[in-house]
C-alpha positions in Angstrom: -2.1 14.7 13.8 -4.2 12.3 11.8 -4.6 12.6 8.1 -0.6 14.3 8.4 1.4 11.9 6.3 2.6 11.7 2.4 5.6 9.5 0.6 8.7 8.2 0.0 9.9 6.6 -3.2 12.6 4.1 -3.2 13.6 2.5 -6.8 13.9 -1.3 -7.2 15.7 -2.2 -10.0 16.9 -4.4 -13.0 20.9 -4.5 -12.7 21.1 -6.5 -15.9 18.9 -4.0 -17.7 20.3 -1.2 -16.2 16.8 0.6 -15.0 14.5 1.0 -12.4 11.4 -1.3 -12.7 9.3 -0.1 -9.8 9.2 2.3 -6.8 8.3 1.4 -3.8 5.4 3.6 -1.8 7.2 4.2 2.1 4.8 6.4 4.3 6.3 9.4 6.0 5.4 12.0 7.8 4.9 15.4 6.5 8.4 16.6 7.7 9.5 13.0 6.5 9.1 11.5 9.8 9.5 7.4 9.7 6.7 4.9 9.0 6.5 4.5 12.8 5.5 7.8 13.2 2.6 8.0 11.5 1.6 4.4 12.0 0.9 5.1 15.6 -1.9 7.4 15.2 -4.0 4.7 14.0 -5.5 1.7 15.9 -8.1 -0.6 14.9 -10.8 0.4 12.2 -9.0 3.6 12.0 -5.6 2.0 10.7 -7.5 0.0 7.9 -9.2 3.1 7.1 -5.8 4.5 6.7 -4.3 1.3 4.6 -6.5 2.2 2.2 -6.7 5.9 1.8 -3.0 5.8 2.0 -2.1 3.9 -1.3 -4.8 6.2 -2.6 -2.7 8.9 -2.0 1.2 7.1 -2.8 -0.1 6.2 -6.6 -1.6 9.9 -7.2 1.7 11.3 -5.7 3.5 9.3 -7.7 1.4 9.7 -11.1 1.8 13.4 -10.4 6.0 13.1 -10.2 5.8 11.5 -13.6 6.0 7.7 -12.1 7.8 6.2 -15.4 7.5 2.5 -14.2 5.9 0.2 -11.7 5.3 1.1 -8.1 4.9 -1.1 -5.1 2.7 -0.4 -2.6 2.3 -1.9 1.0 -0.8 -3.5 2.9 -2.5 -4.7 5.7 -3.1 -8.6 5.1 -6.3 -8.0 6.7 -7.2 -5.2 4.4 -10.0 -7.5 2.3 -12.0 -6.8 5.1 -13.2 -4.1 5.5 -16.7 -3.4 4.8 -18.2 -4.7 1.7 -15.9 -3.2 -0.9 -12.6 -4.9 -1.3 -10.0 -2.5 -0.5 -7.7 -3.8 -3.1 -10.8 -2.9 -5.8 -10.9 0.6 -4.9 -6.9 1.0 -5.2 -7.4 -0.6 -8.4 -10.3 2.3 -9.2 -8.0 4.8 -8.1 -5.0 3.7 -10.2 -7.6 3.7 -13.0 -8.4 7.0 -12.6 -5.0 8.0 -12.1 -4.4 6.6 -15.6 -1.9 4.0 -14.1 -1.7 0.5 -16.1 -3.2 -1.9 -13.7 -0.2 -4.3 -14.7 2.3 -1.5 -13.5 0.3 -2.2 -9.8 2.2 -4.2 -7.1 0.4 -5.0 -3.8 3.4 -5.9 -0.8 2.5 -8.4 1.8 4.5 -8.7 4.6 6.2 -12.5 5.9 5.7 -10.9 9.2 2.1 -10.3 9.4 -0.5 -12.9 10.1 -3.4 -13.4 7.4 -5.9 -13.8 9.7 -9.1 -14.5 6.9 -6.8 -16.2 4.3 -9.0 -17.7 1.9 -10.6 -14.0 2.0 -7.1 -12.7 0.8 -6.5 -15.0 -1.9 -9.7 -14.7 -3.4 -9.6 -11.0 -3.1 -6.1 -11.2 -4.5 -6.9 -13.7 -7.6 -9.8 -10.4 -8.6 -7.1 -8.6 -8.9 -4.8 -10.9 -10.7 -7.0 -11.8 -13.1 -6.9 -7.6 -13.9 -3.1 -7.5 -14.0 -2.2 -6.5 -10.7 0.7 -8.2 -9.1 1.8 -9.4 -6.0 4.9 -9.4 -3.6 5.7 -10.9 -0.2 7.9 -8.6 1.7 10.3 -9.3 4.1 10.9 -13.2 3.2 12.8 -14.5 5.9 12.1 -12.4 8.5 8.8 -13.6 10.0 7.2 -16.9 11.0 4.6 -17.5 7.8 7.5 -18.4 5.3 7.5 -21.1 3.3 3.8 -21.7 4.3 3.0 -18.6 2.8 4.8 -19.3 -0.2 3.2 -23.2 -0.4 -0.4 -21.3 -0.3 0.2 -18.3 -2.3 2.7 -18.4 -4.9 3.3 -14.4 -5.5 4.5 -12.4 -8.7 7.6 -11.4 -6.3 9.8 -12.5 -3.1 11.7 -9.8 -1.5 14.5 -10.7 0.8 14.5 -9.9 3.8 17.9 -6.9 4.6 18.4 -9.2 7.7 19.2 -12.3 5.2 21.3 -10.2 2.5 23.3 -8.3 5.4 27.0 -9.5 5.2 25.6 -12.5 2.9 29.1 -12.3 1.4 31.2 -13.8 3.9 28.4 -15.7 6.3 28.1 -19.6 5.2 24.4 -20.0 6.7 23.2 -16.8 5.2 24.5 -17.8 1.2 22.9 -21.9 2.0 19.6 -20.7 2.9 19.5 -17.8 0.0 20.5 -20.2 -2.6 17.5 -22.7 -1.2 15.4 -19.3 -1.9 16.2 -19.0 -5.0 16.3 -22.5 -6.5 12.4 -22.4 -4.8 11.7 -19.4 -6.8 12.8 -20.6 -10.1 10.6 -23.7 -10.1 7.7 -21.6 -9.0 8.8 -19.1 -11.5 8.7 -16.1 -8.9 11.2 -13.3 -9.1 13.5 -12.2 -6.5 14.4 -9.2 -5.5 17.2 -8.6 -3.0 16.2 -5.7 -0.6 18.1 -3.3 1.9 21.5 -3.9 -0.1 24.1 -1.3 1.0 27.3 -2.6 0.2 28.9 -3.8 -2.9 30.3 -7.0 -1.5 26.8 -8.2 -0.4 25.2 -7.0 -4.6 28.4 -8.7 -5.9 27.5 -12.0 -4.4 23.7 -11.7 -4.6 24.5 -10.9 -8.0 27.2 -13.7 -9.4 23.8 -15.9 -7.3 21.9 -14.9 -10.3 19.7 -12.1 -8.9 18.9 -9.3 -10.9 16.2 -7.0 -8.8 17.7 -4.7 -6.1 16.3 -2.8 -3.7 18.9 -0.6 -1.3 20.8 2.5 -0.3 23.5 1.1 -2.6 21.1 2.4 -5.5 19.2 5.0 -3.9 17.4 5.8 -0.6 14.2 7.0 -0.6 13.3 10.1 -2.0 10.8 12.3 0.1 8.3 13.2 -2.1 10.6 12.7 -5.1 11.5 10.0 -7.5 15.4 9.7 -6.7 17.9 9.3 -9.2 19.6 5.6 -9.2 23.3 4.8 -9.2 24.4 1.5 -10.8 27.5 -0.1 -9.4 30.3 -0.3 -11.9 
């Protein structure tokens, strides 16, 4: 079973602008079985082996279907360290090869994971920013690293997590600590993007908020092996 996996694309995009900015890589199985799936063939050296080779494989994928923006790809917050090359250098050399912009590169690190080797990461991370690359945390909100996270490593990105934007519309804890979010973003001059939206009533709030970036089956889910076509709300 190991080695059986490939990708899903999900678009996150620029409502104001009216276009996609970036796809996010989602590992699948190769009869689009979920993340899970495949996740649970690896353990130990073997899954950071794997967190490597795989964003190897999402950006030539995605350079092969014709990737017209961005895409975001997901690691391991561990993944500096494995053996002496930095495993975000050689994604960098393989986007590089690939022909891919190193400023259309976006490395996702999720709230939820711990950063065991921390100063490891960030100077691993500052390499790559220094190149062009950018940086997300995923799933802000969700997870117990939060805002000391953000205090230690100010990212290119915050993505929401679904669990905060779900019903945001009509739940009063929810909207207070989203605003707090965002008034923390714009003084650190990080851009939010609002993931997992699925229903108009939660992009209409998010939106009159003053976010701009969505990511959710209200746009489009993800395409297996495909860059899906977006729909914009009216």
């Amino acid at each position: 079973m190991a080695n059986e996996f490939t990708f899903a694309y999900q678009p996150i995009v620029d409502v104001a602008q009216r276009r996609v900015v970036s796809f996010e890589a989602l590992v699948r199985g190769p009869n689009n079985e979920p993340a899970g799936w495949v996740l649970e063939q690896y353990t130990g050296e073997a899954l950071r082996s794997f967190d490597i080779e795989a964003r190897q494989r999402a950006i030539e994928l995605a350079v092969t279907l014709g990737l017209p923006c961005s895409i975001n790809l997901n690691l391991l917050p561990d993944s500096a360290q494995i053996g002496d090359e930095s495993a975000f250098m050689s994604t960098v050399d393989i986007a590089r090869v690939c022909g891919l912009d190193l400023s259309r590169l976006v490395f996702e690190v999720s709230e939820m994971e711990t950063i065991s080797h921390f100063d490891l990461f960030v100077a691993q991370a500052n390499l790559c920013r220094e190149l062009g690359v950018q940086f997300a945390i995923d799933d802000f909100g969700a997870g117990y690293a939060g805002l000391n996270l953000l205090a230690q490593f100010q990212p290119d990105t915050l993505k929401l997590d679904m669990e905060l934007v779900r019903g945001v519309e009509s739940r009063g804890p929810r909207q207070a600590i989203v605003r707090g979010v965002i008034r923390t973003c714009e003084d650190l001059g990080i851009e939010i993007v609002a993931e997992g939206v699925e229903s108009l009533a939660e992009y209409d709030w998010l939106n009159g908020e003053g976010i701009r970036l969505f990511q959710g089956y209200l746009f489009a889910r993800p395409g297996f092996r495909v860059l899906p076509e977006v729909h914009f709300p009216s």
